[in-house]
N, C-alpha and C positions, 0 to 999 in steps of 0.2 A: 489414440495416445494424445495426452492433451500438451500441447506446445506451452513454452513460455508466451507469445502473442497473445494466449486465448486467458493468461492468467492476466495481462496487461491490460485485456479489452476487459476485464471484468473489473479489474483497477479504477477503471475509467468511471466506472459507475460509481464508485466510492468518495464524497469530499468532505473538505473538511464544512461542520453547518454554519463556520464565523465567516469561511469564507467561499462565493459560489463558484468555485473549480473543483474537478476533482485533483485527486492526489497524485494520480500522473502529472498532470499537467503543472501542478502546484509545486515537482519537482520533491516530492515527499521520500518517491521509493529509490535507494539507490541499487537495490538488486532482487531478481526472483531468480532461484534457483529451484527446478523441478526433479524431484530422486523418487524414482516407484510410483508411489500414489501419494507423492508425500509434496507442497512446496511449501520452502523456506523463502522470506522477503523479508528484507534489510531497507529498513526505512527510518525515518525521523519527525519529529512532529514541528508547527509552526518554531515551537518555546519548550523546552520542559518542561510550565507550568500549564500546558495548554487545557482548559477548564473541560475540551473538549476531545480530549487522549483517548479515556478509554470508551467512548460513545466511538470514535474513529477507527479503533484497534478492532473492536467488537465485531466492525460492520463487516471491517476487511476480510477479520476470519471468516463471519457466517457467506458472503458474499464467494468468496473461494472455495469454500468448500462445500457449496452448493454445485460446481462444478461436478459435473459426469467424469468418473476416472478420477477425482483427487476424495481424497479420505481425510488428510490432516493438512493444515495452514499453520503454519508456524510464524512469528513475527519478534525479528530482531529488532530493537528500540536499538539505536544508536545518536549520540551525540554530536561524532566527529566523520565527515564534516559541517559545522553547526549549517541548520536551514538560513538562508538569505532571500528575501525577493528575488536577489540573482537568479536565484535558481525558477521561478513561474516561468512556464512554455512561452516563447514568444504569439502563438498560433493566434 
């Protein structure tokens, strides 16, 4: 059964290419929710404009659902609450 951690370490692999973090750590996803064979991730990008959206969006799906035991990735775009630097991992 595949955990949420094993969606997050695959998270990991994923950034954005303006900037060299990935999306975890850049504070991008605010949620992955795992149902069946199915996850759902709730996330946001640098800007609305970011020239580099759907090159990032694209990666996440193929990247997920390359995963053993998931079938579909699904990916919420949300705005609020807007991205900040705040949000980059300290790490």
């Amino acid at each position: 059964m595949v955990t949420k951690e094993d969606v997050i370490e695959v998270l990991k692999k994923c950034s954005d290419p303006e900037i060299p973090i990935n999306i975890m750590d850049l504070g991008l996803v605010y949620g992955v929710d795992i149902e069946d064979e199915e996850v759902h991730i709730k996330m946001t990008l640098t800007t609305p404009g970011c020239p580099m959206g759907a090159m990032i969006l694209d990666n996440v799906i193929q990247k997920v659902e390359s995963i053993d035991g998931i079938k579909k990735a699904e990916i919420e775009l949300v705005w609020e609450p807007p991205w900040t630097p705040d949000r980059i991992s300290k790490k």
